[in-house]
C-alpha distance (Angstrom), angle and dihedral (degrees) to the residues before:
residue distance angle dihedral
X1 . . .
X2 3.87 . .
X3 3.62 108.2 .
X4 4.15 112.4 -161.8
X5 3.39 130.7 154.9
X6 3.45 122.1 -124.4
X7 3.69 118.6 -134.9
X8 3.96 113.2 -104.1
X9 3.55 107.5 -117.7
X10 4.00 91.5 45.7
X11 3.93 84.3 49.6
X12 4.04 88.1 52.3
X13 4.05 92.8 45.1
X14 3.47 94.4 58.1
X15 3.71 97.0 41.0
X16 4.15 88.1 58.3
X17 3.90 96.2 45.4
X18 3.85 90.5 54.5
X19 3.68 90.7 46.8
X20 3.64 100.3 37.8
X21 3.77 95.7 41.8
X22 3.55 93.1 -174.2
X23 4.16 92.4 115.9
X24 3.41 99.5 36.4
X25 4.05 94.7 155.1
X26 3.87 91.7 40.8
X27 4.35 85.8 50.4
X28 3.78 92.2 47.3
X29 3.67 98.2 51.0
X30 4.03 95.6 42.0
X31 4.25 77.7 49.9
X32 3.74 95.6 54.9
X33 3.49 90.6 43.2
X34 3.89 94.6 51.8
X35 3.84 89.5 47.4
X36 3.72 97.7 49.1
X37 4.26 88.3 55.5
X38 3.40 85.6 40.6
X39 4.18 92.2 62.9
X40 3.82 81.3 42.0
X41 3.51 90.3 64.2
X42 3.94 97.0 37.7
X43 3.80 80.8 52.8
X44 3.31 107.0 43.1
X45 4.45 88.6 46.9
X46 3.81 83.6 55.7
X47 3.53 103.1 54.8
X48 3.94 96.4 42.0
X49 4.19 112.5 108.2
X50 4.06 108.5 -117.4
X51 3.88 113.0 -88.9
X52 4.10 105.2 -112.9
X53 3.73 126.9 -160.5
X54 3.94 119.0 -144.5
X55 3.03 117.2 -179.3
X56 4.22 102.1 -39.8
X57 3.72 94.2 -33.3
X58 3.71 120.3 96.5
X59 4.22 116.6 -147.2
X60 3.92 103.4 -148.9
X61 4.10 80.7 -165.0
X62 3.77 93.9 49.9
X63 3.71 108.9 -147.7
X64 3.69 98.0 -12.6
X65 3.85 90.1 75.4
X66 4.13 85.0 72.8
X67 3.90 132.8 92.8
X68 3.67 113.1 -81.1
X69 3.82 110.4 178.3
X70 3.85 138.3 29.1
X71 3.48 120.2 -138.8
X72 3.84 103.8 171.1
X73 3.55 137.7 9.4
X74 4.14 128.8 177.2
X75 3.62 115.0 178.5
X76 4.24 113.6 -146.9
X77 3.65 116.6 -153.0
X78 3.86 126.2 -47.1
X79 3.35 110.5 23.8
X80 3.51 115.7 121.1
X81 3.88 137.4 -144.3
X82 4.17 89.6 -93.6
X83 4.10 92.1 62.7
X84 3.59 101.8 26.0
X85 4.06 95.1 87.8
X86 4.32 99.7 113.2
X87 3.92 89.7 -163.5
X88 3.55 85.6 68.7
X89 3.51 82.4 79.5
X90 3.24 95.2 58.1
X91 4.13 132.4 103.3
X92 4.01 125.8 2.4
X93 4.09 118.0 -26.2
X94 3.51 122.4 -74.6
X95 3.67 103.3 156.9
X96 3.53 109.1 76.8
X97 3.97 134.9 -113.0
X98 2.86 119.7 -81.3
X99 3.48 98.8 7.9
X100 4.32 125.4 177.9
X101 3.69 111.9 -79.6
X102 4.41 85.4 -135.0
X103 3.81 108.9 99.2
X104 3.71 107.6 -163.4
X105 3.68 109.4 141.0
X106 3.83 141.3 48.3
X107 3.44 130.5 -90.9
X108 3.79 96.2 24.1
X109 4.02 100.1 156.6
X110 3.35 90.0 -117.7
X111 3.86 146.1 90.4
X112 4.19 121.6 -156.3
X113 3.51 117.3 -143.7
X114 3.84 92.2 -167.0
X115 3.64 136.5 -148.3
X116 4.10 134.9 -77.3
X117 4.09 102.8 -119.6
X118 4.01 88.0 -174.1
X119 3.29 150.6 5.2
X120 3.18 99.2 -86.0
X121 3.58 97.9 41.5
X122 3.78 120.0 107.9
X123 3.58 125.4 -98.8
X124 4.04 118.3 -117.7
X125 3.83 111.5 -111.0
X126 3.68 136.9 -172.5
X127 3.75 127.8 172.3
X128 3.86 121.4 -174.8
X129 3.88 131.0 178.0
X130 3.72 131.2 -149.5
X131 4.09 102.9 -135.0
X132 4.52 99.1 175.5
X133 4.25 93.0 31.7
X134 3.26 147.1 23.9
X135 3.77 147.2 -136.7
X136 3.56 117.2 -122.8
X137 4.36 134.4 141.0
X138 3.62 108.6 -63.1
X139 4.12 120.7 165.2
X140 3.66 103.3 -82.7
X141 3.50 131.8 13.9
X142 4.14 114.9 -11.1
X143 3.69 100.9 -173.5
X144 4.14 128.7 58.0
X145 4.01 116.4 -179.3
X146 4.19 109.5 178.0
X147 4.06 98.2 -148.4
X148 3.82 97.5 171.0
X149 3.80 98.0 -170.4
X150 4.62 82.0 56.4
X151 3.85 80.6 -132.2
X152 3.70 108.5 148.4
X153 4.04 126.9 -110.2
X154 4.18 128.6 -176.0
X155 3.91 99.1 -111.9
X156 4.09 110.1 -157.5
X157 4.05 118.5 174.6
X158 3.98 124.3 -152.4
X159 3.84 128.2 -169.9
X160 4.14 90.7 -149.1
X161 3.80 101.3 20.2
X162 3.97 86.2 -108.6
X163 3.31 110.5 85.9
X164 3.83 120.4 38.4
X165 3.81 135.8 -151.6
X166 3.87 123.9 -156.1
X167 3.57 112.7 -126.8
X168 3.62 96.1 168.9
X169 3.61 153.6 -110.9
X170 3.90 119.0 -37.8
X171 3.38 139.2 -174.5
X172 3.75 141.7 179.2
X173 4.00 147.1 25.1
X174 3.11 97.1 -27.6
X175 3.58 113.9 -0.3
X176 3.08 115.3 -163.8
X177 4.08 140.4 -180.0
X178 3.95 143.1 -176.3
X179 3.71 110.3 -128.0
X180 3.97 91.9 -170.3
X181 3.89 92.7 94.1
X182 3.62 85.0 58.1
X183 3.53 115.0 38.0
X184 3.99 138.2 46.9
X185 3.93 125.4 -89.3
X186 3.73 110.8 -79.5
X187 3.76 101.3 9.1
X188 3.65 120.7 154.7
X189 3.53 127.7 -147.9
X190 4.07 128.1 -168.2
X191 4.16 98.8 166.0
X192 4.05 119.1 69.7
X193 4.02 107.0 -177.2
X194 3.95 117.1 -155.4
X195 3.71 127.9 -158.8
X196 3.07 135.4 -171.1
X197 4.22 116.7 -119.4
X198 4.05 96.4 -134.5
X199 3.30 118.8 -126.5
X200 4.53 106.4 -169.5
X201 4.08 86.9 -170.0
X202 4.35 100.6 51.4
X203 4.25 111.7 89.9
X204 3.83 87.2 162.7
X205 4.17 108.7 139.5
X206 3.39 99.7 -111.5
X207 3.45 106.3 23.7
X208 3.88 137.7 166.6
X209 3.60 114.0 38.0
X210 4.27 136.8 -21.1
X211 3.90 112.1 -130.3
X212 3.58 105.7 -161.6
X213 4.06 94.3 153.3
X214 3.86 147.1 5.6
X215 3.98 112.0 -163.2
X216 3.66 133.9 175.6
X217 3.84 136.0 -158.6
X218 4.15 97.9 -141.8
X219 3.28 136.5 112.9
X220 3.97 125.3 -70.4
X221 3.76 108.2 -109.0
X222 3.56 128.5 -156.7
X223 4.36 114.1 -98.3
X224 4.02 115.1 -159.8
X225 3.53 117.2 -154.5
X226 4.06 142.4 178.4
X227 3.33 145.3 127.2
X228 3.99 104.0 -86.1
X229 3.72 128.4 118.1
X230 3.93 130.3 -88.3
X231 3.44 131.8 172.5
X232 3.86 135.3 -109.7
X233 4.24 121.8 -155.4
X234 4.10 123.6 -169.5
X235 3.49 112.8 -150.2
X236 4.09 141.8 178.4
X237 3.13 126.0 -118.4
X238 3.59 127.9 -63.4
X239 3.82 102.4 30.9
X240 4.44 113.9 122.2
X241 3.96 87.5 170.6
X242 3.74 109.3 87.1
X243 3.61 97.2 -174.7
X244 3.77 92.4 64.1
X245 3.86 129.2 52.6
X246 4.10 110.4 -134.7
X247 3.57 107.0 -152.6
X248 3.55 119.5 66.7
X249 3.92 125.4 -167.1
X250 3.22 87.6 -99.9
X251 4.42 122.7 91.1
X252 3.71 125.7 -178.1
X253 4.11 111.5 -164.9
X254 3.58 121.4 -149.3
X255 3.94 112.6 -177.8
X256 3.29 139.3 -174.7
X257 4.18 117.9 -133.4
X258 4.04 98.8 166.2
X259 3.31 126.4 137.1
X260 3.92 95.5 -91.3
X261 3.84 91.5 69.0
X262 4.19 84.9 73.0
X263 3.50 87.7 71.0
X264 3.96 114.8 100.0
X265 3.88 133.1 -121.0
X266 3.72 109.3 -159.7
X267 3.79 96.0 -14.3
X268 3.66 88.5 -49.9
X269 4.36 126.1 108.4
X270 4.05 110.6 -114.6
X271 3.94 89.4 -130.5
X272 3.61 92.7 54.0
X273 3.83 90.6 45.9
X274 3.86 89.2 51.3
X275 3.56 94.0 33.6
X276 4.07 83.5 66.9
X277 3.86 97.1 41.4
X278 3.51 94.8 57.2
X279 3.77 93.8 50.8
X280 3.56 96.6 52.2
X281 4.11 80.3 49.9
X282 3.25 97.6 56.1
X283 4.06 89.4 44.2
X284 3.86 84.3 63.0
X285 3.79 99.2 54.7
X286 3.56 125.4 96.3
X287 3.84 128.6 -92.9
X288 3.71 86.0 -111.2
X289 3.50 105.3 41.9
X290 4.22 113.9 112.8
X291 3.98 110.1 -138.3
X292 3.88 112.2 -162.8
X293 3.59 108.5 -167.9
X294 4.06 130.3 -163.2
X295 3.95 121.6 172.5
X296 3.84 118.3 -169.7
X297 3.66 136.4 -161.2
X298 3.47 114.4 137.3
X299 4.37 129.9 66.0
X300 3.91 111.4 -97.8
X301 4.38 91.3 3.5
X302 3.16 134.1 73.8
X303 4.00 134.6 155.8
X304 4.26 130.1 -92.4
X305 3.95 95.9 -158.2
X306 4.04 88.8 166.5
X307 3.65 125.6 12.1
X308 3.72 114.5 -145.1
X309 3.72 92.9 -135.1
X310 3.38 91.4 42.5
X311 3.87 108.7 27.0
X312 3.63 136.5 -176.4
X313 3.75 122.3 -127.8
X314 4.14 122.2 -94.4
X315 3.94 89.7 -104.2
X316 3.69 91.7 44.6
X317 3.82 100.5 52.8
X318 4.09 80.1 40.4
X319 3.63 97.7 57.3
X320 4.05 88.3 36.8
X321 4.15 88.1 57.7
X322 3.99 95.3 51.7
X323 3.88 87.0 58.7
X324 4.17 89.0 59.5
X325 3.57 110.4 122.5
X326 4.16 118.9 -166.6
X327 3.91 111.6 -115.8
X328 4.01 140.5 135.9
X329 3.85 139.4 1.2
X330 3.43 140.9 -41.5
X331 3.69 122.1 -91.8
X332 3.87 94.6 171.6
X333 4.21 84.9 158.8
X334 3.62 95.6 50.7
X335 3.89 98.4 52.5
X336 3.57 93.9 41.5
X337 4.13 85.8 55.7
X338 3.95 84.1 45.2
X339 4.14 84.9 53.5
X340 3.67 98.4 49.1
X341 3.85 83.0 55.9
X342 3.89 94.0 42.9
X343 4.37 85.0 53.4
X344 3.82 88.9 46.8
X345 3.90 92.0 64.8
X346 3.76 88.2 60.2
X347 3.65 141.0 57.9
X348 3.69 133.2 -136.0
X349 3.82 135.3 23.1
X350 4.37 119.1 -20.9
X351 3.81 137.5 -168.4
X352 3.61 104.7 -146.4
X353 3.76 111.0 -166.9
X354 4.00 117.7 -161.8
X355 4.02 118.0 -172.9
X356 3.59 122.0 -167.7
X357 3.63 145.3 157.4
X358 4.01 94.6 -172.0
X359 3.76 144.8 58.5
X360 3.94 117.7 -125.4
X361 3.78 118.5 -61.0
X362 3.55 107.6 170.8
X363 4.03 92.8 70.1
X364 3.83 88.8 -108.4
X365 4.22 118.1 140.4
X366 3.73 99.0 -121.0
X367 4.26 85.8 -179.1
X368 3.88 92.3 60.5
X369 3.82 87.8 41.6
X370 3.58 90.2 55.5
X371 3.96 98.3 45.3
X372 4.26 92.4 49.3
X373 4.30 79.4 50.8
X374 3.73 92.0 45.5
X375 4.41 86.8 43.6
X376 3.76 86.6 47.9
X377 3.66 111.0 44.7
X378 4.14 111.7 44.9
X379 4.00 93.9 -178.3
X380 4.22 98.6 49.4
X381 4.15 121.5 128.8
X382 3.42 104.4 -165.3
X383 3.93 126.2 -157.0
X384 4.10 119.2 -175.2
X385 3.99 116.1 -171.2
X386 3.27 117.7 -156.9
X387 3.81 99.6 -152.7
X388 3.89 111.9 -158.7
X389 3.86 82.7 -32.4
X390 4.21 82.9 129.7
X391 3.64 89.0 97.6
X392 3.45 106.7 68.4
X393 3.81 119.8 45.0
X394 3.71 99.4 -150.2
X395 4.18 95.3 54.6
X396 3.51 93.1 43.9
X397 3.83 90.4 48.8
X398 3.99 90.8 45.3
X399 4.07 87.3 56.7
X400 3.31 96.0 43.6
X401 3.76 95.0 55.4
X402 3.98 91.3 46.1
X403 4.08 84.9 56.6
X404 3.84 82.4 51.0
X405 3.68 100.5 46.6
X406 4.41 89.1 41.4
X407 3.89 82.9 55.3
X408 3.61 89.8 -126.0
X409 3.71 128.8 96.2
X410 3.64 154.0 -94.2
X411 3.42 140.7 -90.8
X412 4.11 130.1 -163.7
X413 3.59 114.9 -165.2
X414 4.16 115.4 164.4
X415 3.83 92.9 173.8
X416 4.01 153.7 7.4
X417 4.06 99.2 -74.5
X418 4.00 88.1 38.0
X419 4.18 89.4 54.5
X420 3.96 93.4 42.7
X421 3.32 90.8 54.0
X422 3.67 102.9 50.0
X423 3.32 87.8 45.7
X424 4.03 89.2 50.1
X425 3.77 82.4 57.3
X426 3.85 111.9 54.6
X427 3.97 90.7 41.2
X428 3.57 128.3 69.7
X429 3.87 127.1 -71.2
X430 3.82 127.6 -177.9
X431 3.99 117.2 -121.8
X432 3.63 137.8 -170.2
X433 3.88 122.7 -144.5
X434 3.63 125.1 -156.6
X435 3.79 136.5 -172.8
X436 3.76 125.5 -114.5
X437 4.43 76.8 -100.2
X438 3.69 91.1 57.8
X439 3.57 97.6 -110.1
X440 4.13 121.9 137.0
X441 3.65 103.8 -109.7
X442 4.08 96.2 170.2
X443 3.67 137.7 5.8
X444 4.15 114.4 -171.3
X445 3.80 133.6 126.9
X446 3.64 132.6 -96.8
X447 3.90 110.3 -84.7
X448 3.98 86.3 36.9
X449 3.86 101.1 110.9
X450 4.03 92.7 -122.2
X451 3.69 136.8 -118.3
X452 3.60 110.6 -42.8
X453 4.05 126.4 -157.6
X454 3.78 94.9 38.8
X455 4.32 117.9 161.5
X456 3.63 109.3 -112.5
X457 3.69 113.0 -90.5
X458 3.63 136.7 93.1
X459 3.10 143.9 -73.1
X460 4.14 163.5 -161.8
X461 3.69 125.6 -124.9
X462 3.68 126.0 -165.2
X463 3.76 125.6 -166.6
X464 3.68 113.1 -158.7
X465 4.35 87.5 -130.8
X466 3.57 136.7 139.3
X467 2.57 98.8 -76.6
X468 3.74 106.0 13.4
X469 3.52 116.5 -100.1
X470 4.13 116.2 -140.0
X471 3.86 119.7 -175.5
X472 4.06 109.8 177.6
X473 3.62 134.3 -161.0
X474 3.82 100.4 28.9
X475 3.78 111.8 169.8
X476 3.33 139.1 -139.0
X477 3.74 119.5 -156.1
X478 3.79 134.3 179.0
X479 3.18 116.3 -54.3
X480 3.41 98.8 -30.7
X481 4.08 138.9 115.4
X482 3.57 126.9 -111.7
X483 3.89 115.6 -164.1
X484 3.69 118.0 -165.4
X485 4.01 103.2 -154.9
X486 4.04 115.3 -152.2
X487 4.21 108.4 -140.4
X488 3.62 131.1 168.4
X489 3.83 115.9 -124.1
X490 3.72 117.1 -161.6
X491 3.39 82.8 -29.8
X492 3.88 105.5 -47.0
X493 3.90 125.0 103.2
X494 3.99 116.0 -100.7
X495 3.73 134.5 162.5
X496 3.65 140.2 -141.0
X497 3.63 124.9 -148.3
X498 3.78 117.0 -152.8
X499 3.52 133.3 173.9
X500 3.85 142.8 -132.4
């Protein structure tokens, strides 16, 4: 039995009509009325989630204000296979604050996202999802993160798990942060992105920070489920639209011989580093995939190795690339003309891969080449690598803007692992799908399209990388498409799940 009490003077209007009985009709209406809010209320009171206290914060939604799904997880250094469990991080908190920054046992409540002990360590990442809420400006704080060890992370917040806003750097048990200062009116958020603040001196086990919890203040939202089929796509890197896979199994090479690439990184000649990258790329690529391959160093020539309509073998464009010497300028303008020709003599959708450590040098315009490519070829993914182009601001900002103007993106690389595994990225890597049983359900290659027609559930990919890439708890939803989206992260492979 509901038990609400009714305001006074409503109480005392109600009691006069039925004594009075003088507006009978009048009373009986304002009666109904009152009754029908009153079920509102009784309803409303029934269907609200229990208010829980953790720690000093009260969740109006109870539980369903927590983290429910883990779309990406990178582990930095020292963290070991007791604390390296991201679902941990997952739901309300159950590990205690503050809680010892030692991880030595299973089933701790809590997931470490470790700590960079050099520069070319990797960062410590951990992306959750709200799936039955939301996180959106309330008054107050927005935004709770248990870290048990009070060690700080980066915290950024997406609406589509795409693009990313900073919200700052947090620390403690809870955290906590209000997004409104940094976001529009009514935005709603489901992705909360944690990094880990590197610290090149810390060797602790363990280290970096202890996710126990992610809450947020929104709004409950409504979660459909069932037992129908939905779909699942793996794609390289660079594609936002889920519906269509980018990369095609078709490559165009553009690369760039001048006499820059005889300059050494590390003791060791940037043609010979690249030389070896793209061999190990080309190792990775399908049987069936056609390679057309152009180098360049010279104003108005440059060099068809492989034609795309009439294409040389993998270990004939291989043995072709060792012979590369470094010589001459850079006519970035000319070869990209040269490539909208090469595309022309094909059909169908291309990855055309440019690699460069220079700007234009050969007075060519490399931005109106790029635009007449872009005009003339509809179904062209375009990839520009800057290689070792970091050091001087105007190259770098040269390639970047032919990316741009191509439509496609851009790539840093300052050095051999960095170019390898860039490279790695936009071609083709097997993978292995299992169900939430452990059984393989799929096996394909990125760039494939995926398994179709799988039940709802979720899932684990693996990508057979070096090292091998593991994203857990994918899921599948009605009817729907789930891309997993292969990125490099300071120079490590990582993938993004979104949703349509």
């Amino acid at each position: 039995m509901l038990d609400l009490d009714v305001p006074s003077n409503r109480s005392s209007e109600m009691h006069d009509c039925e004594a009075t009985k003088t507006q009978g009709d009048e009373s009986m209406i304002r009666r109904i009325a009152w009754m029908a809010g009153l079920l509102v209320c009784a309803f409303s009171y029934a269907s609200l989630a229990p208010i829980m206290m953790y720690g000093d914060v009260a969740f109006p939604n109870g539980d369903v204000a927590f983290a429910d799904r883990v779309t990406e997880y990178v582990p930095a250094s020292c963290v070991t296979e007791d604390c390296d469990d991201p679902r941990e991080a997952l739901g309300p908190p159950d590990a205690g604050c503050p809680s010892c920054d030692i991880c030595d046992t299973t089933g701790t409540g809590r997931v470490f996202l470790g700590s960079r002990i050099s520069e070319i360590d990797d960062r410590g990442i951990l992306v959750i999802e709200f799936t039955d809420n939301v996180l959106t400006d309330v008054e107050g704080d927005d935004l709770y993160i248990f870290i048990t060890n009070s060690k700080p992370v980066d915290v950024e917040i997406s609406v589509d798990g795409v693009t990313f806003l900073a919200v700052g750097r947090l620390s403690g048990c809870p955290a906590s942060v209000d997004i409104g200062p940094l976001t529009e009116p009514g935005a709603e958020f489901r992705f909360v992105r944690m990094i880990d603040v590197a610290n090149d001196e810390e060797r602790t086990v363990c280290s970096g920070a202890s996710i126990d919890a992610v809450g947020a203040m929104g709004p409950e939202i409504e979660v459909i489920e069932g037992e129908v089929s939905g779909g699942i796509e793996l794609q390289p890197l660079g594609t936002l639209l889920v519906e269509t896979p980018s990369a095609s199994n078709v490559f165009l090479i553009l690369f760039d011989t001048t006499s820059s690439m005889d300059l050494e990184i590390d003791g060791e000649r940037k043609i010979d580093i690249a030389r070896n990258a793209l061999t190990d790329f080309l190792d990775r690529l399908p049987e069936e995939t056609v390679v057309g391959f152009r180098s360049f160093a010279s104003c108005g020539h440059n060099r068809l190795i492989s034609a795309l309509d009439d294409p040389l073998s993998i270990a004939e464009i291989k043995a072709e690339i060792l012979l590369l010497e470094p010589g001459g300028a850079t006519p970035l303008a000319y070869t990209i003309e040269q490539a909208s020709e090469d595309c022309g003599c094909i059909d169908g959708p291309k990855t055309m891969i440019l690699i460069s450590d220079g700007i234009e040098t050969c007075q060519g315009d490399p931005l109106k080449a790029a635009r007449a490519l872009v005009n003339a070829e509809e179904n062209l993914t375009a990839h520009v690598v800057g290689f070792n182009a970091g050091e001087s601001i105007t190259d770098r900002a040269q390639l970047v803007e032919i990316a741009e103007t191509l439509g496609g993106q851009y790539h840093d690389a300052e050095d051999a692992a960095e170019l390898e595994a860039v490279l790695r990225v936009v071609g083709a890597y097997p993978y292995t799908l299992f169900d939430s049983e452990g059984e393989i359900v799929f096996e394909g290659r990125t760039g494939d399209g995926g398994p179709r027609d799988l039940a709802a559930g979720t899932y684990r990919l693996v990508v057979d990388s070096t090292p091998e890439l593991v994203v857990e708890e994918i899921a599948v939803s009605e009817e729907g498409i789930t891309s997993i989206i292969l990125e490099i992260v300071n120079g490590q492979l990582t993938a993004r799940v979104t949703t349509d």
